[in-house]
C-alpha positions as CSV (number, residue, x, y, z in Angstrom):
1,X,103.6,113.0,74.1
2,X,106.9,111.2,74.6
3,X,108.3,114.0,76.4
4,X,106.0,114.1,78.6
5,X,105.9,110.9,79.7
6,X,109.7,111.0,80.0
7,X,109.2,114.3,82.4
8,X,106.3,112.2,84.5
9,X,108.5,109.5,85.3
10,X,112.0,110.6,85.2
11,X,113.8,108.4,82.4
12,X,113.7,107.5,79.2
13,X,114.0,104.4,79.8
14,X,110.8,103.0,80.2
15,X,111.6,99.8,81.1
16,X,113.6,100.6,83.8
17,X,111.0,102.6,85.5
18,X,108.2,100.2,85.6
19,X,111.0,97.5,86.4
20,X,111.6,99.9,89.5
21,X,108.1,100.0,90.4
22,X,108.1,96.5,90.1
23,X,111.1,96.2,92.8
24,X,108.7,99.1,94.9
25,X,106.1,96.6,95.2
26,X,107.7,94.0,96.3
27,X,109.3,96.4,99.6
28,X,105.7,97.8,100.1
29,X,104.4,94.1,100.2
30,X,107.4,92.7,102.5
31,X,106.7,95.5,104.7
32,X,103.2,94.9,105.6
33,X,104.1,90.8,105.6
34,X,106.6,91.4,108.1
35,X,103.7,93.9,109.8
36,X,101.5,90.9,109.7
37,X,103.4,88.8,111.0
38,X,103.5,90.7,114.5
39,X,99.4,90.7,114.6
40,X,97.8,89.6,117.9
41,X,95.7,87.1,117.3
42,X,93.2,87.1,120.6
43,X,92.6,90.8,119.3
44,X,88.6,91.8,118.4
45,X,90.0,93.2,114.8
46,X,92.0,90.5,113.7
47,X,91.2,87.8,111.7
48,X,92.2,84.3,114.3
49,X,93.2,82.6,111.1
50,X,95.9,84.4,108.9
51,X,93.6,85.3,105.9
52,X,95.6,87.8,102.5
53,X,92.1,88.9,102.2
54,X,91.7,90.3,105.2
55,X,95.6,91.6,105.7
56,X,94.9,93.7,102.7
57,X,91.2,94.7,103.2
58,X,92.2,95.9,106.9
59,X,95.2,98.0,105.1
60,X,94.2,99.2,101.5
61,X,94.5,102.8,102.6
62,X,97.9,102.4,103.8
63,X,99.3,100.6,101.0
64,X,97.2,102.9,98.5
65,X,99.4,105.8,100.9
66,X,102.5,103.7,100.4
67,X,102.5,103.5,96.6
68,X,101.5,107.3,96.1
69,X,104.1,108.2,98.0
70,X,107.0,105.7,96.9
71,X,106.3,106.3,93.4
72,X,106.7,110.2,93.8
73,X,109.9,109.5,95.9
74,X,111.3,107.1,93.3
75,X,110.6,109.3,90.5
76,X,113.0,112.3,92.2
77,X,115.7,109.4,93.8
78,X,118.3,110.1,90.8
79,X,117.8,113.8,92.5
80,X,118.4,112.8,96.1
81,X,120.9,109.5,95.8
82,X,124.1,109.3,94.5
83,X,123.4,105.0,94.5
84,X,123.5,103.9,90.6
85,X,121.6,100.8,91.4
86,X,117.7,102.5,90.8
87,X,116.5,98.7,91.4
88,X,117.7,98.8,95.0
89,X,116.6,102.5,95.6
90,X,113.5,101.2,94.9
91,X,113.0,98.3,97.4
92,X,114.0,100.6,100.0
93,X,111.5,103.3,98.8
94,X,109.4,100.8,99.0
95,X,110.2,99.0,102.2
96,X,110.7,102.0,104.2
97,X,107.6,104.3,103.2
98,X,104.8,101.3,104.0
99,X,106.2,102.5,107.8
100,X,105.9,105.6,107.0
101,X,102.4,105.5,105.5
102,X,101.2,103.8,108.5
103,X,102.7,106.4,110.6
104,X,100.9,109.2,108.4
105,X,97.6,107.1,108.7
106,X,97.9,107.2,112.3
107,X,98.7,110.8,112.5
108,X,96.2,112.4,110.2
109,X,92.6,112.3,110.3
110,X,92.1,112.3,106.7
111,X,93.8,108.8,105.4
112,X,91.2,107.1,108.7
């Protein structure tokens, strides 16, 4: 059983996998808040006052789409970077793939 774990998420360090999911949280989350923060507020589909509830009502596919695919990404990063630092890897894992999950939700039919 402990193998396999260790072959789902990369390490045997356990810790420092869910500390790095942790970190991939936090990017997915400063994402969309910096996302939110360009809303137009005399829009039909927005809230007029700034409402959490509603920010992540209005995007639960895309940050659903945004952990899925950071977490696969972080899982292969000690494949792909050379960086030693997994904690950083992971805020920008995190960070850059909530753009990129909007940009797939846009795209494809299926994550509408």
């Amino acid at each position: 059983m402990a193998q396999t774990i260790t072959l789902l998420i990369g390490t045997e360090n356990y810790y420092e996998f869910f500390i790095g999911l942790f970190f991939l949280i936090v990017g997915i989350l400063l994402s969309l808040q910096l996302h939110a923060n360009t809303r137009d507020i005399h829009s039909t589909r927005t809230a007029m006052h700034f409402s959490y509830r509603f920010l992540f009502n209005d995007n639960v596919k895309r940050l659903l789409l945004s952990i899925v695919l950071s977490i696969i990404v972080y899982r292969f990063s000690n494949h792909f970077f050379s960086i030693n630092d997994r904690m950083f890897v992971a805020f920008i894992i995190g960070f850059s793939f909530d753009k990129l999950a909007q940009k797939a939700k846009e795209l494809f039919t299926i994550f509408k």
